[in-house]
Residue, then its C-alpha position, 0 to 999 in steps of 0.5 A: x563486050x570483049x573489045x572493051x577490054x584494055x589490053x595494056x591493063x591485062x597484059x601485065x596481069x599474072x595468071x591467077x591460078x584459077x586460069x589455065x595459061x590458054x585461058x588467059x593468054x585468051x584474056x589477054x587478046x581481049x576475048x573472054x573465050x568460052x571456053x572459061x566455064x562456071x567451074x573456072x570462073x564465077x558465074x556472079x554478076x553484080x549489081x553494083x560495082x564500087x570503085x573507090x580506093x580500097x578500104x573505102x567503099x565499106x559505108x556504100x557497100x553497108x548501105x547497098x546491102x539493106x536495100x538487097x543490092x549486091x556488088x562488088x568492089x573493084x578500086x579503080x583509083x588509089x591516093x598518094x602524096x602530092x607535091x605539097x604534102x610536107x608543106x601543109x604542117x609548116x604553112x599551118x605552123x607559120x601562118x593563121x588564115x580567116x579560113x581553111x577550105x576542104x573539099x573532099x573527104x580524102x583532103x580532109x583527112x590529109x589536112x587533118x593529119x597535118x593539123x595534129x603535126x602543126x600542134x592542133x592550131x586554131x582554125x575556121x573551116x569551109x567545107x564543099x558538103x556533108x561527106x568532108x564535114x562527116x569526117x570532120x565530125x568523126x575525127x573530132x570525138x577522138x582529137x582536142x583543138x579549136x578546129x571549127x567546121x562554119x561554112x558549107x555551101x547552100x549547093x556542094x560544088x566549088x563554085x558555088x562554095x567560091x561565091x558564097x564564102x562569107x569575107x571580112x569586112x573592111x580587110x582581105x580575106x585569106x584562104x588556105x586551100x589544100x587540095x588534090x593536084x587534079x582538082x580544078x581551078x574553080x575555087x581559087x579563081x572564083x574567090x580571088x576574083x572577089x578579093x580573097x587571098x587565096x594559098x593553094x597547096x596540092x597535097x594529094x593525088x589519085x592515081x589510076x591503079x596499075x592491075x585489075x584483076x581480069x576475073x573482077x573486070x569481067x564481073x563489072x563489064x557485066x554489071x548494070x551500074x557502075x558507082x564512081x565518086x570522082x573524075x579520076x575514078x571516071x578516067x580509070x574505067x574509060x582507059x579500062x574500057x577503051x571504047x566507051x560506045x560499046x558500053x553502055x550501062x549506067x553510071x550513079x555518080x556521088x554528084x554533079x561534078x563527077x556526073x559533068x566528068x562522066x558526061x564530057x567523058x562520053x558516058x551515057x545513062x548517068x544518074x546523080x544526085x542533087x546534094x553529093x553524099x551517101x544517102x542521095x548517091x544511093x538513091x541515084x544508084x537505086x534510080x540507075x538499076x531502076x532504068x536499067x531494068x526498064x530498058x532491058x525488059x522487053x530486050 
């Protein structure tokens, strides 16, 4: 296990005071020397490791918890503005769309954040599913404005979204789409293609996070499931690993598009739900350790 360890990641770790220098300067070559002992490092091991941008892995942590599976929170991923973040509010303030397509719940928020600086405007929302229209419902107990959620999908990916849209009838049909600068071009190019005026804007991105702690990384090196809810967070923990045929646990994925991500990535063991969202994401991760169990019970 020690050869998955990313010596760019921990080369610019500080020593944490629970290392010796010599112990780490250990970590540092990749190796977990021995030496480190339960009276200098933690001798848990989680079941689970959470992996979204901290602060944000509370509900899945909450969740986990009532079913008495333990984990431990390493963020793998933080957001930051996109390219078109400022525009957002001005385009919202300057221009009506027929709808506003959402398909996250970071997107959501940021467009949420927008729509009060453009003074609340009147819109007609598509969301790709439940997780992005929960935020949507949160934030309306507390806000006033003609902000309605009307269309999610009969499958949560986005190219399902693309083609079940409902248009206009007799006149084109305009789409604002504010959207992670990662994301594919599916949904743009499937609703262009039935005639949709489509307006992307990238106002966020994920940023893989520049230090891992090096006593947290050998925890979740350890962990039977790792949990990740996006391609960014999948691409953070392959650079981490290195070498992704030496690792061989499970991955629960939020849904499809991440478990497709995880899988061209060259994961194996990767479980995900039907419907993205938390209920069915705990579920996988229940069926994860399950498997897990089952394949080192007569190792």
């Amino acid at each position: 296990m020690a050869s998955l360890l990313s010596l760019s990641s921990l080369s610019s770790l500080q020593p944490p005071p629970y290392y010796s220098s010599s112990q780490f300067q250990s970590l540092k070559k990749g190796v977990f020397s021995s030496s480190v002992t339960s009276s200098s490092t933690s001798s848990f091991i989680p079941q689970v490791v959470v992996t979204r941008e901290r602060g944000k892995n509370q509900q899945l942590v909450k969740s986990l918890e009532k079913h008495g599976i333990s984990s431990l929170e390493l963020p793998l991923i933080h957001h930051a503005p996109g390219p078109d973040f400022d525009r957002l509010a001005s385009v919202l303030t300057d221009k009506s769309f027929d709808w506003i397509i959402i398909t996250s719940p970071e997107a959501a928020s940021v467009f949420l954040e927008a729509w009060k600086a453009a003074s609340s405007p009147k819109v007609r929302v598509g969301v790709v599913g439940a997780g992005t229209a929960r935020v949507f419902a949160e934030a309306m107990q507390s806000a006033e404005g003609p902000l309605h959620v009307a269309f999610t999908p009969s499958k949560a990916t986005g190219k399902v979204l693309a083609s079940e849209l409902p248009e206009n009838v007799g006149k084109r049909s305009s789409v604002l789409y504010p959207a992670s600068l990662k994301a594919s071009n599916d949904i743009e190019e499937g609703l262009s293609r039935r005639g949709f005026e489509v307006l992307r804007l990238n106002t966020y991105t994920t940023v893989p996070v520049q230090t891992v702690d090096a006593m947290l990384l050998q925890q979740a090196l350890s962990a039977p499931v790792l949990s990740v809810a996006s391609p960014s967070a999948l691409r953070a923990w392959v650079s981490l690993i290195q070498n992704v045929e030496q690792w061989n646990n499970c991955v629960a994925c939020i849904g499809e598009t991440t478990a497709s991500a995880a899988r061209r990535l060259g994961l194996k063991n990767v479980y995900h739900p039907e419907q993205p969202g938390l209920e069915g994401w705990v579920e996988s991760i229940i069926e994860a350790l399950g498997a897990h169990e089952e394949l080192h019970r007569f190792k």
